[in-house]
C-alpha positions as CSV (number, residue, x, y, z in Angstrom):
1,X,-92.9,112.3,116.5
2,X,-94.8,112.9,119.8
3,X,-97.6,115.5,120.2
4,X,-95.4,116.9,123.2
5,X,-92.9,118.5,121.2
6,X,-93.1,122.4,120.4
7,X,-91.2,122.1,117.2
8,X,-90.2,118.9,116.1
9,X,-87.3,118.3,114.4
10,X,-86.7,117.3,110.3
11,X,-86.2,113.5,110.7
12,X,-86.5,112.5,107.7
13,X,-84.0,115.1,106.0
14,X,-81.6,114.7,108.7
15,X,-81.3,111.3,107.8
16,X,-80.9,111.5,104.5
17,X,-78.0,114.4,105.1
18,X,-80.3,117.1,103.9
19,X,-79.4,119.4,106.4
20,X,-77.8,122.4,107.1
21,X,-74.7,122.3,109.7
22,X,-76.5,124.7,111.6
23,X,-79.7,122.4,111.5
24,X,-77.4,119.3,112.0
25,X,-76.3,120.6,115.4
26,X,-80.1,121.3,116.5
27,X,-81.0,118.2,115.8
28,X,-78.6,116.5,117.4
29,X,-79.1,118.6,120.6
30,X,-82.5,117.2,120.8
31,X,-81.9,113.6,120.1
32,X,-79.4,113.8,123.1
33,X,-82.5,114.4,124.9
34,X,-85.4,112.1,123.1
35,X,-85.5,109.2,123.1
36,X,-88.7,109.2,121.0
37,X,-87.2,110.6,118.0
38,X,-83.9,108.5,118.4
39,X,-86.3,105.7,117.9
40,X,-87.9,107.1,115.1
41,X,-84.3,108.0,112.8
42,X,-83.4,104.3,113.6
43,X,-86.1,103.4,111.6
44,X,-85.8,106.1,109.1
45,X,-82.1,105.1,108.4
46,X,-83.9,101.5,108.1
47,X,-85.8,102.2,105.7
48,X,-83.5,104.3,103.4
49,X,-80.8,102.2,104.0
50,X,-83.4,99.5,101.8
51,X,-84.1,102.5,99.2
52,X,-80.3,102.6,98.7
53,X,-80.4,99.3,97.7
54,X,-83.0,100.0,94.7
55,X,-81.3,100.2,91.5
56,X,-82.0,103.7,90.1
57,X,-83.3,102.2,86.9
58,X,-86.2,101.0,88.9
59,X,-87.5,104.6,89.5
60,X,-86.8,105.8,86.1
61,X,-88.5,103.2,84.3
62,X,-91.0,101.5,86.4
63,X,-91.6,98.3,87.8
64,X,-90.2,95.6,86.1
65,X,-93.1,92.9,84.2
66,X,-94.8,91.8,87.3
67,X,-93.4,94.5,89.2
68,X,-96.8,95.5,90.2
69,X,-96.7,92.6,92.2
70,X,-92.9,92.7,93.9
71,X,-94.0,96.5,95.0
72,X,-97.1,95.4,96.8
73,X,-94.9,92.6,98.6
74,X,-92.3,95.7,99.4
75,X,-95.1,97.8,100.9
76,X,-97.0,94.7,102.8
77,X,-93.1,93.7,104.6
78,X,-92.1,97.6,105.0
79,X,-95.8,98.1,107.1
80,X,-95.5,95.0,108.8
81,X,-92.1,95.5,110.1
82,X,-93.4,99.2,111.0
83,X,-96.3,97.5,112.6
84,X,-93.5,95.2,114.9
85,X,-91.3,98.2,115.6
86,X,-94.3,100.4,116.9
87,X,-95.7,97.4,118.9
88,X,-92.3,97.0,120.4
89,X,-92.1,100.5,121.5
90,X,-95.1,100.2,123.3
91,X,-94.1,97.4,124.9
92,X,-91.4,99.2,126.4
């Protein structure tokens, strides 16, 4: 979110449907308007778009043996990918 906004608006539970319809509507107001925070639920929806595809199993019992390892991977690609998509923004 950008430090010019007076009250920003709940990204992340807006893209995860968490909202009220009253909410919905408020947020969608202001996403007509900024571009900003468009950019930033594209990439939320990105990311839990991936979580969806997590079996449930994964959270419940833990990494898999040598799951240490596959979560490190996840979290190295996820903050690269975040580091291309915020050096792409810039760029524009």
């Amino acid at each position: 979110m950008t430090s010019g906004h007076r009250q920003a608006p709940d990204l992340g539970a807006y893209a995860l449907g968490g909202l009220t319809d009253a909410e919905v509507a408020e947020v969608d107001e202001h996403l007509a308007h900024c571009a900003a925070c468009r950019g930033e639920l594209a990439e939320l929806r990105a990311v839990t778009g991936q979580l969806g595809e997590i079996p449930p199993e994964f959270f419940l019992d833990g990494p898999p043996e040598g799951g240490d390892l596959l979560v490190r991977r996840a979290v190295t690609r996820v903050r690269a990918e975040r580091r291309g998509a915020l050096a792409r923004r810039r760029l524009r």
